[in-house]
Each structure stands twice: as C-alpha cells, then as structure tokens.
C-alpha positions as CSV (number, residue, x, y, z in Angstrom):
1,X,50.3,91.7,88.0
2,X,53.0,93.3,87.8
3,X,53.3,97.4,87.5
4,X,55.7,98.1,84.9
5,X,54.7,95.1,82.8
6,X,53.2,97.2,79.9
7,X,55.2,100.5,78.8
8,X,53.7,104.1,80.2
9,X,51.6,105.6,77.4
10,X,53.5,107.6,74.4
11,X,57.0,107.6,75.5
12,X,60.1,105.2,75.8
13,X,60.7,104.3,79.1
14,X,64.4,104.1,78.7
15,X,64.3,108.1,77.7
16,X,62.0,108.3,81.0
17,X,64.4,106.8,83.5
18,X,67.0,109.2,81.6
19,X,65.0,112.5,82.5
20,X,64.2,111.4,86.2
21,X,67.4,110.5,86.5
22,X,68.5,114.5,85.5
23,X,66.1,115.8,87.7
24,X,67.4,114.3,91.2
25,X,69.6,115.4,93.5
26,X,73.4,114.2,93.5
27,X,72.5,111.8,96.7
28,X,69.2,110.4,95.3
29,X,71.1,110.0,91.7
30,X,73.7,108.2,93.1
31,X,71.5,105.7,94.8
32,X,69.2,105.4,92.1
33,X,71.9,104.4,89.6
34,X,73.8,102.0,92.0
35,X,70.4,100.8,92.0
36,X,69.4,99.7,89.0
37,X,67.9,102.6,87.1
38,X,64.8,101.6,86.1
39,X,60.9,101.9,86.7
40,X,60.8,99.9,89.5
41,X,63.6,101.7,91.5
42,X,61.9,104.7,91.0
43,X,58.6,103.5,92.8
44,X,61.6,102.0,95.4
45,X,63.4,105.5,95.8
46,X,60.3,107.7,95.2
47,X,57.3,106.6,96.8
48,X,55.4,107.0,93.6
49,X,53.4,104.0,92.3
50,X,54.4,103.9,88.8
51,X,51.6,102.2,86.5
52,X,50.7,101.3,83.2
53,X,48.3,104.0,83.0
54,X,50.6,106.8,84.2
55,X,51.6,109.9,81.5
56,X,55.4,110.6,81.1
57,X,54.8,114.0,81.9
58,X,52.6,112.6,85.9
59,X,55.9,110.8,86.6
60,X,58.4,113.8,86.1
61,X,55.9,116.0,88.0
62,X,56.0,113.0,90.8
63,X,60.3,112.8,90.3
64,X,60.7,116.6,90.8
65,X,58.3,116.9,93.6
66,X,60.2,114.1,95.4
67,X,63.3,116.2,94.8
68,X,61.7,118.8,96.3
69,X,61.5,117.0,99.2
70,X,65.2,115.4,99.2
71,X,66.7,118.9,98.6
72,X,65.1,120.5,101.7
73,X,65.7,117.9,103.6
74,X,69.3,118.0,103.3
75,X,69.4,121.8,103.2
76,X,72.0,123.2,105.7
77,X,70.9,126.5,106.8
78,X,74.3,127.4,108.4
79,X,76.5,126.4,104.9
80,X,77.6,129.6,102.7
81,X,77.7,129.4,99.1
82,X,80.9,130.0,97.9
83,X,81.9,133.9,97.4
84,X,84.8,135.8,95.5
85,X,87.1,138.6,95.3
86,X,86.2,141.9,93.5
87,X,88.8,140.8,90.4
88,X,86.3,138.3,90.1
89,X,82.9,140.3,88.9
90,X,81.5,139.5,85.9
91,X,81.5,143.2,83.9
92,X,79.2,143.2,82.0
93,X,76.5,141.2,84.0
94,X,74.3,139.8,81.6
95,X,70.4,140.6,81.6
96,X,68.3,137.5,81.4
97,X,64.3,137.5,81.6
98,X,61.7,135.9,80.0
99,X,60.9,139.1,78.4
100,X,63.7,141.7,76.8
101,X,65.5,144.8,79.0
102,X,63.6,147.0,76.9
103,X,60.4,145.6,78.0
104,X,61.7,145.5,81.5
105,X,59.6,147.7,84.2
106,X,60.3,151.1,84.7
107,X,60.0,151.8,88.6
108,X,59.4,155.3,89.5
109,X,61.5,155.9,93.4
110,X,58.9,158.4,94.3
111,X,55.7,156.0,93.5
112,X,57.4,152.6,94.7
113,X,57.3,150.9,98.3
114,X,56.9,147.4,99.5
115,X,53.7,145.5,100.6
116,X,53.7,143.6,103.6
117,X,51.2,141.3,104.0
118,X,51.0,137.4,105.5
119,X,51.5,136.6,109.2
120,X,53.6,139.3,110.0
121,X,52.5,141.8,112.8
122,X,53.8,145.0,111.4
123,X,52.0,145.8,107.3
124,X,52.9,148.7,107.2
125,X,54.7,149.1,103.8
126,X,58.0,150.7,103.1
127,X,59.5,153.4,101.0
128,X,62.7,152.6,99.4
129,X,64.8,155.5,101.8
130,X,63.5,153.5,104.5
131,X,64.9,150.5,103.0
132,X,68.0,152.1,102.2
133,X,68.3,152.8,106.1
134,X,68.7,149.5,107.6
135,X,72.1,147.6,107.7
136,X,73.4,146.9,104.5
137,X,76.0,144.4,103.5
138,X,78.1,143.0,100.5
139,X,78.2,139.9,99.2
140,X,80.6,138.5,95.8
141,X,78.4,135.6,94.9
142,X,77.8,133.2,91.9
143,X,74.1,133.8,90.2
144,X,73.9,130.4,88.2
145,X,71.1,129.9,85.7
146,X,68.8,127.2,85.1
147,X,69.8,127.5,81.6
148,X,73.0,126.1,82.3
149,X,75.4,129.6,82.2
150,X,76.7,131.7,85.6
151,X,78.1,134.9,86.5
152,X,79.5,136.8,89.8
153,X,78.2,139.6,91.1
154,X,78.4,141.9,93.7
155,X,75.7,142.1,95.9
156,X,74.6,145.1,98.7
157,X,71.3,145.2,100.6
158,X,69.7,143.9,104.1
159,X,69.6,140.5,105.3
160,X,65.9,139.7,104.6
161,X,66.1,137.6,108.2
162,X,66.9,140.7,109.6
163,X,63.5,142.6,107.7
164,X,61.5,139.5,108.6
165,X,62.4,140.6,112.5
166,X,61.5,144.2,112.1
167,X,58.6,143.4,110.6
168,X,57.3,141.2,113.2
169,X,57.2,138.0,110.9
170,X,55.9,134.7,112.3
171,X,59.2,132.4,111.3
172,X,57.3,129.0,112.1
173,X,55.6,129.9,108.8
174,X,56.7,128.1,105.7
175,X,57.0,130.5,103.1
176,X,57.6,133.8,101.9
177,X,56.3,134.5,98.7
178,X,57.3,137.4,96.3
179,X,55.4,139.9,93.9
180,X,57.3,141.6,91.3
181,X,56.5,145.4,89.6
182,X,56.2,143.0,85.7
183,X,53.8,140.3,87.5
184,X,56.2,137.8,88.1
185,X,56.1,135.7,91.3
186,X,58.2,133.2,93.1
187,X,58.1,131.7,96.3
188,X,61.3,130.6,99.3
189,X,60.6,127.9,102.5
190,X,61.3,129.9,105.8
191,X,64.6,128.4,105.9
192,X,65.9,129.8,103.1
193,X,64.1,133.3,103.9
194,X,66.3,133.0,106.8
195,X,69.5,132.3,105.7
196,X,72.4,134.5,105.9
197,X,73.1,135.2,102.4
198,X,69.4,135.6,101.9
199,X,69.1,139.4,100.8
200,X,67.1,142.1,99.8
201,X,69.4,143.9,97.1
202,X,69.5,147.3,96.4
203,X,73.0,148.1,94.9
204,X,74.9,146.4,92.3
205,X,78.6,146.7,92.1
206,X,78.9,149.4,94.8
207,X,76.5,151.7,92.4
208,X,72.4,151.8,92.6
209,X,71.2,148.7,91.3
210,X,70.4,149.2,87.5
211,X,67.3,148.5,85.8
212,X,68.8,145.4,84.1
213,X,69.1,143.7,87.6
214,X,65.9,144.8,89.2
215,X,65.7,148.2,90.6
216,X,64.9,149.1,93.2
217,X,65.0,146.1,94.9
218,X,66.0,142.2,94.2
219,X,66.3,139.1,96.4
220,X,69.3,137.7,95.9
221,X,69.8,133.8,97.3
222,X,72.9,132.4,96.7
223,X,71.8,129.2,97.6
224,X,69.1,128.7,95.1
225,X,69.2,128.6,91.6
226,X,68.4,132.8,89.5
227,X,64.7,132.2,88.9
228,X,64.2,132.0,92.5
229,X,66.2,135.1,93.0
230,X,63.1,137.7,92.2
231,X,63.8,141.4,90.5
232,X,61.3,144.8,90.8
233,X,59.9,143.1,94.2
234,X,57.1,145.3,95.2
235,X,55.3,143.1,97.7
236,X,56.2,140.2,100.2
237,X,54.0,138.1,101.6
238,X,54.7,135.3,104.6
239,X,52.2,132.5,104.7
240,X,51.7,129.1,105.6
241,X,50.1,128.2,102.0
242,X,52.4,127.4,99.2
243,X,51.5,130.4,96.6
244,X,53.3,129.1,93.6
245,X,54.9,131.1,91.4
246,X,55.7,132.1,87.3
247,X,58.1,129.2,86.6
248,X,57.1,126.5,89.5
249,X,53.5,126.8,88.3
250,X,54.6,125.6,85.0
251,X,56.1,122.6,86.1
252,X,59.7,124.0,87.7
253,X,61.3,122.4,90.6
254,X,60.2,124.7,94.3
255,X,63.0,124.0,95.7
256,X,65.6,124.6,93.3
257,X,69.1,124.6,95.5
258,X,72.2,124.1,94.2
C-alpha cells in the first residue's frame, strides 16, 4: 500500500509541500524541487516516513528538524558573515522583543554578574568590570530578523571563544546555552560558540550598550539569525544536553543560520 495514497489529516497537501519547501535550506530546496516536490520526495530527501496518519503540523516539525541537521552540516566555521563601514549603521537601531522597551529589564551594574555553570572548570561568576577587562573588539555586522526586516550595527565585546578558554570550558561539548535577566533562553552548537564573530557584546556604536539592545551584555552571532542572538544574559551554561530555548521550544528552527 502505498504511503501517500490517502491525504494527511486536515490540511491540503499541495499547501504542505509549499511550507516544507520554505523551511529548507537553499541546497536541500534546490534538490527537492529538481525533484519533484511532492510527499514522496520529502520521505526521499528527509528520512521521514510520511503516512496517512501523520498531522501537518508532525511533518513541519520532522522538515525543520532535518534542516537542522542540513544547516550544521554545511556550516563553515572559518566563513565571516559579511561586515560594513561605519557610513553604514543603521541610526536608529530598532528595538524588537516579544515584549515592549518599556517592559524591557532594568539591570542594576552593581547587582549584575554572570553564572557559569556546565562543563566548564572555572564557575566562578563575573562582574561586569571584569568583563569589561578582557580584549574587546568591533564588529559592523548585519542583525537580520526572522520576521523578514535587517539592520547594521556596530558591535564591541569579547570573542566568547576567547571566555570559553578562560573559563576552562570543555569545547567537545555541544552546546552553550543562555539565560537572560526577562527569562528568555536560547541555545548555540559549540561550533558556533566558537566562531570568530561569536561575541559577548557590551557596547553599542562605540557608546555603553543601551537598554534597548541588552545591557549589560548581548551575544551577538552574525552567523545566525536575531532570536539566537540573546540580550540581558545573566548566565551561561555549557552542556552536552540540548536545553531548548523560548522560541525553539515553540516549534523554531535550532539551528537557524543564514
């Protein structure tokens, strides 16, 4: 009998293929197209048995994971995303949160430091003058939104690689996953915890990083789409387990690179 001989319940299959085909990566999309575009190439390019009995919604959560997977396969860890002159900035930066500014945390300097917890050998937290210490650098970098709009910014702070070493962190783990000061929470693979651009942010155009953008301290990865780039961070946390977080635990792509 064949698997896709009776529709999947409550939706229109053709609309189906449309979303999975939106939620692949340009490689998979191309291949899935140029191969049909239908049901059965998604059990072909996925993996996933797709079956009469299967929900709309199980199949996207099957098509995103699987993008997941193509995404950080193909990841370069050595490949900058684009950045730009000063002339470039985007003044003013817009605010965007699932919540409004004026609801945004207030962060006290004198009552704020950052947990360390995971596989790391050093947890020890840190005050933000410590922070503020270590090597900084400036990146002009593109923040684009899932939502579909962008902006440049400009960007100082400390490689997180660079914390991960003074820390003592166990890089053969696979994630590093972040707490934020409103209770928000996301989560990065090692790789991308690694990469160069990867940054813990504590200025904002050349000027303490505003409340609007995260003070006292943002991750900013290029590389990854802005919901993965986490604001008021109060606590970091390597581990082997996959934590989750606010968006990817309702049904977001992890991965999330652009």
């Amino acid at each position: 009998m064949s698997l896709f001989r009776k529709p999947i319940i409550g939706v229109d299959k053709r609309l189906l293929v449309k979303d999975a085909t939106k939620l692949m990566p340009e490689l998979s999309r191309r291949r899935f197209l140029s191969g049909g575009a239908s049901l059965g190439a998604l059990t072909l390019l996925t993996g996933c048995e797709v079956s009469e009995s299967m929900s709309a919604e199980n199949l996207l959560t099957h098509i995103s994971k699987f993008n997941d997977k193509v995404q950080a396969a193909i990841f370069n860890p050595n490949a900058l995303a684009p950045t730009y002159p000063s002339s470039a900035i985007t003044r003013p930066f817009p605010f965007n949160a699932y919540y409004t500014l004026d609801d945004a945390p207030e962060v006290e300097e004198k009552d704020w430091q950052l947990e360390v917890t995971g596989l790391v050998e050093n947890t020890r937290p840190w005050k933000l003058d410590e922070l503020y210490a270590l090597p900084q650098e400036t990146q002009i970098t593109r923040h684009i939104c899932v939502e579909g709009w962008s902006a440049i910014g400009s960007w100082t702070g400390v490689r997180l690689s660079e914390f991960l070493k003074r820390v003592g962190a166990d890089t053969r783990a696979k994630y590093v996953w972040f707490r934020c000061a409103e209770g928000y929470t996301t989560s990065i693979d090692m790789q991308t915890a690694l990469h160069p651009q990867t940054q813990m942010t504590f200025k904002f155009d050349g000027e303490i990083l505003p409340k609007a953008y995260g003070y006292p301290m943002k991750v900013r990865i290029p590389t990854r789409l802005g919901f993965k780039n986490p604001k008021y961070v109060v606590s970091l946390d390597v581990s082997n387990d996959y934590k989750g977080g606010y968006w990817e635990d309702q049904g977001y792509n992890d991965y999330s690179g652009l």
